[in-house]
C-alpha positions in Angstrom: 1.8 23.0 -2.5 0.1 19.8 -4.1 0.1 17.5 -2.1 -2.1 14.0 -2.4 -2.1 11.3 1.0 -5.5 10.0 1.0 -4.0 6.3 2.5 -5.1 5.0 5.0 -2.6 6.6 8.3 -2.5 4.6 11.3 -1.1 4.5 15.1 -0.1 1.7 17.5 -3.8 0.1 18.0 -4.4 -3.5 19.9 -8.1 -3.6 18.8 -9.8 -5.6 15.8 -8.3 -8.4 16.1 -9.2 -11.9 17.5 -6.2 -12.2 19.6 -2.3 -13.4 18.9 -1.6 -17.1 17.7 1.5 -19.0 18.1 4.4 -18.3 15.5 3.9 -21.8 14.1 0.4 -20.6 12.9 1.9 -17.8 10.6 4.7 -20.0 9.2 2.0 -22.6 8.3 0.4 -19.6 6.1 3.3 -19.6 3.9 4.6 -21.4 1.1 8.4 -19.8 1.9 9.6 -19.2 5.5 12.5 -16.7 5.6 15.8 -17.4 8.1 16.5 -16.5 11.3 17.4 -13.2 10.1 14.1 -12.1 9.4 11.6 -10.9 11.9 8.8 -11.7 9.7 9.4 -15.0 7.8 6.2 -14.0 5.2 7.5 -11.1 4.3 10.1 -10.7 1.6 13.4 -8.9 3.6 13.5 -5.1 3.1 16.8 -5.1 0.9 15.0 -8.0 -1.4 14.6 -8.0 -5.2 11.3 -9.8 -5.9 11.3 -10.8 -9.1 14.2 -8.6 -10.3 12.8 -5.1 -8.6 13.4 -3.2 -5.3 10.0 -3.1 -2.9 10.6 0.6 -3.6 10.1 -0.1 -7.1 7.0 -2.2 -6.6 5.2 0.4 -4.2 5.8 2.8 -7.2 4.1 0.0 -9.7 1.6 -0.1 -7.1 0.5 3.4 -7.3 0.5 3.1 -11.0 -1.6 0.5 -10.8 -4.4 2.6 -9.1 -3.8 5.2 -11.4 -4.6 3.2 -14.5 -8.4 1.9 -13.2 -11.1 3.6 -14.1 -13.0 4.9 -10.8 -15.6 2.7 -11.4 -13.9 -0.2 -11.3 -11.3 1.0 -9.0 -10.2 -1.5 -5.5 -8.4 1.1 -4.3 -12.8 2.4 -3.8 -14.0 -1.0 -3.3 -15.3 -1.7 0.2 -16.1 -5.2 -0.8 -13.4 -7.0 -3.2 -15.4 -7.2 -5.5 -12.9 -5.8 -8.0 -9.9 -7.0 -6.5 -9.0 -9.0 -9.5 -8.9 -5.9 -12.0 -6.1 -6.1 -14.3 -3.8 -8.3 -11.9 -1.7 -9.3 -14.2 2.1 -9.6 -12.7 4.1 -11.7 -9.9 2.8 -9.3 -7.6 -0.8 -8.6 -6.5 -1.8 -5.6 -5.3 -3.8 -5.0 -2.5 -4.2 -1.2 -2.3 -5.9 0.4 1.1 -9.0 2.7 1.7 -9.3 6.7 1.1 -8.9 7.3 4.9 -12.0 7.0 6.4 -13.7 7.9 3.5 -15.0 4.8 2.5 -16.1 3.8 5.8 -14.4 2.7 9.4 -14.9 -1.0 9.4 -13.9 -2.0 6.0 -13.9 -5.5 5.4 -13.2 -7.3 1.6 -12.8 -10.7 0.2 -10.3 -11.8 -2.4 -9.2 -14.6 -4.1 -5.8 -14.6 -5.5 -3.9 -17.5 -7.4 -1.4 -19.5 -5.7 2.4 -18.1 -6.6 1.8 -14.6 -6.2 3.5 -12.1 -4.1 1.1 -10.0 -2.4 1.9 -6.3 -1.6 -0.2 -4.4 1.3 -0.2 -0.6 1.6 -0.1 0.8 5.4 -0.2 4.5 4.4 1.9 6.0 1.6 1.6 8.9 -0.2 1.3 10.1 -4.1 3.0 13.7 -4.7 2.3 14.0 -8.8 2.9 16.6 -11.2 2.4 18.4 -13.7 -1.0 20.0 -11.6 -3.3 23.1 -13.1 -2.3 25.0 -10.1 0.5 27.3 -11.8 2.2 27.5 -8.2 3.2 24.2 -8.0 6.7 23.7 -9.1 10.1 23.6 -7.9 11.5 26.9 -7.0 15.1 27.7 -9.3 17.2 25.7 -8.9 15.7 23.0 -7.1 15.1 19.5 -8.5 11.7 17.8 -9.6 12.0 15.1 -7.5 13.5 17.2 -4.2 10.7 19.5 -5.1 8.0 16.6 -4.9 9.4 14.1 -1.9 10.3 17.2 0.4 6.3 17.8 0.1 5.2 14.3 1.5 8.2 12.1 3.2 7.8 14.6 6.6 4.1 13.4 7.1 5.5 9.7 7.6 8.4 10.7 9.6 6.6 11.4 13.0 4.6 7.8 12.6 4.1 5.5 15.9 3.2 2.4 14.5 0.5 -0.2 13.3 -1.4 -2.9 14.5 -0.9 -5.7 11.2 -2.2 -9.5 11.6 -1.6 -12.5 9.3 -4.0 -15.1 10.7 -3.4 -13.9 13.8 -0.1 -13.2 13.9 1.4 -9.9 14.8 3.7 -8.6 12.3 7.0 -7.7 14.0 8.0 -4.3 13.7 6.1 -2.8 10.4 6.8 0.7 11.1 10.6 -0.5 9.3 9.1 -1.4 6.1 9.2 2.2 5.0 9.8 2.7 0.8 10.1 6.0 -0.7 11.0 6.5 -4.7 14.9 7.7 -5.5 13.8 9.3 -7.7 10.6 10.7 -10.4 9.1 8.1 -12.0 6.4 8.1 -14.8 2.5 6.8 -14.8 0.1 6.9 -17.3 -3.0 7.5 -15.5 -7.0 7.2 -16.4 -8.4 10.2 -16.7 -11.4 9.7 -15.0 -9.3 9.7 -12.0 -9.3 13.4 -11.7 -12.4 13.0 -9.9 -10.1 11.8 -6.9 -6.8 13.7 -7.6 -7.1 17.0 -9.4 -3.7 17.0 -10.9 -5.0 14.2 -13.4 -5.6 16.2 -16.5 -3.3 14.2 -18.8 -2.6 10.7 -19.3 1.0 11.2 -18.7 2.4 12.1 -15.2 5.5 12.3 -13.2 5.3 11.2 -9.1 7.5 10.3 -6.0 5.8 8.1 -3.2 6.7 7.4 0.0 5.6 5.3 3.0 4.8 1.5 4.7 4.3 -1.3 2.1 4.1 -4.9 2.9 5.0 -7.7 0.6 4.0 -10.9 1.2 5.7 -14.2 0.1 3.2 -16.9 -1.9 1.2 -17.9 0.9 -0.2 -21.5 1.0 -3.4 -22.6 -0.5 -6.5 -21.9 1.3 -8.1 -19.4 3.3 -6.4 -16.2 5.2 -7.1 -13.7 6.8 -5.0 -10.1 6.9 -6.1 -6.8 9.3 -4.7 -3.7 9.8 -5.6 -1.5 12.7 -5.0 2.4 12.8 -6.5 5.9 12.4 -6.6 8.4 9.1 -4.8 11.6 9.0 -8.2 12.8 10.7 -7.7 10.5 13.9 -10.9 8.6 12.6 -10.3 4.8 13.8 -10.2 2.5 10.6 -9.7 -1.0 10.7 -9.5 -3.5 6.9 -9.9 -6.7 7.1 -8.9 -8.7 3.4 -10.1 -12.1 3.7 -8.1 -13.7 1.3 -8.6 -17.4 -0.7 -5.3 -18.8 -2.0 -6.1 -21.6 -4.7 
């Protein structure tokens, strides 16, 4: 079975981080605080529609979005941030995570991001794409695409524990419930040079399903702030990223 979760796969961890502020801290990071209803005043509510789509919908933009860089220019392989600005073009801005451990255990980038955009965090999520050269790889008779695709990745999220996440500081509540997963196939139009990650990229149009923990961020505030996540890979390798972010 083809199966691709090279995201970075994390457990409750209390290390990496410079210690809890107050509440008041985090709420001064945003440009929008959220009611008493929600946990986590900078993040948009699960059951939101940013800008006319369903987080689902955006963690599935997300992916595509990885899929259409060129390796070499690729954040989702940049240890530094040096390309977090590629092709950012929407609402949204997309922070994608690390390879696992991959690309190191102590990864730590700077970005600067305009003022007014959303910005969506992967935890650990998964890609299951298709068509793939392996003849073996398809739904058996009578089963759907999509069944076919999602039964092969949404089990490795369903035994998760947790994950350490910090806005300046601030613990965010409960991240373990911002779970997405796609309702169905959707289409990407990948770069080919990304088969040298994910060997099912032979042709510049693909079907996928994703699932797993996303994170999207209201507008923060102007200035400088700092996001960490704390966990392990699917090889219990400890991985901490820091994104030092500029707002202006």
């Amino acid at each position: 079975m083809r199966i691709f979760t090279p995201l970075f796969v994390a457990m409750l961890l209390g290390c990496g981080t410079n210690g809890p502020q107050t509440p008041q801290a985090a709420s001064a990071a945003l440009r929008h605080e959220g009611n008493d209803s929600n946990p986590n005043p900078m993040l948009f509510p699960k059951d939101a529609r940013p800008y006319g789509r369903t987080i689902a919908r955006w963690s599935e933009l997300l992916w595509s979005y990885i899929y259409s860089i060129p390796v070499d220019r690729n954040p989702f392989f940049d240890t530094t941030g040096e390309n977090c600005a590629v092709d950012q073009d929407g609402p949204v801005w997309f922070l994608p995570a690390t390879p696992g451990s991959a690309l190191g255990t102590n990864v730590s980038r700077s970005c600067t991001i305009p003022q007014d955009r959303a910005i969506m965090m992967q935890l650990s999520s998964a890609l299951n794409d298709y068509p793939c050269p392996d003849p073996s790889f398809h739904p058996a008779p009578g089963q759907s695409l999509y069944d076919f695709l999602i039964g092969g990745i949404s089990p490795l999220f369903d035994g998760e524990t947790g994950f350490v996440v910090t806005l300046d500081g601030v613990n965010i509540q409960d991240p373990l419930s911002y779970r997405f997963f796609s309702d169905d196939v959707f289409r990407f139009s990948p770069d080919l040079s990304m088969v040298a990650f994910d060997s099912c990229i032979t042709q510049t149009h693909m079907q996928g399903v994703t699932d797993g923990f996303y994170l999207l961020f209201k507008p923060m505030t102007p200035g400088q702030h700092t996001l960490v996540i704390n966990g392990h890979d699917m090889q219990g390798v400890q991985v901490t990223i820091t994104e030092h972010l500029t707002i202006q």
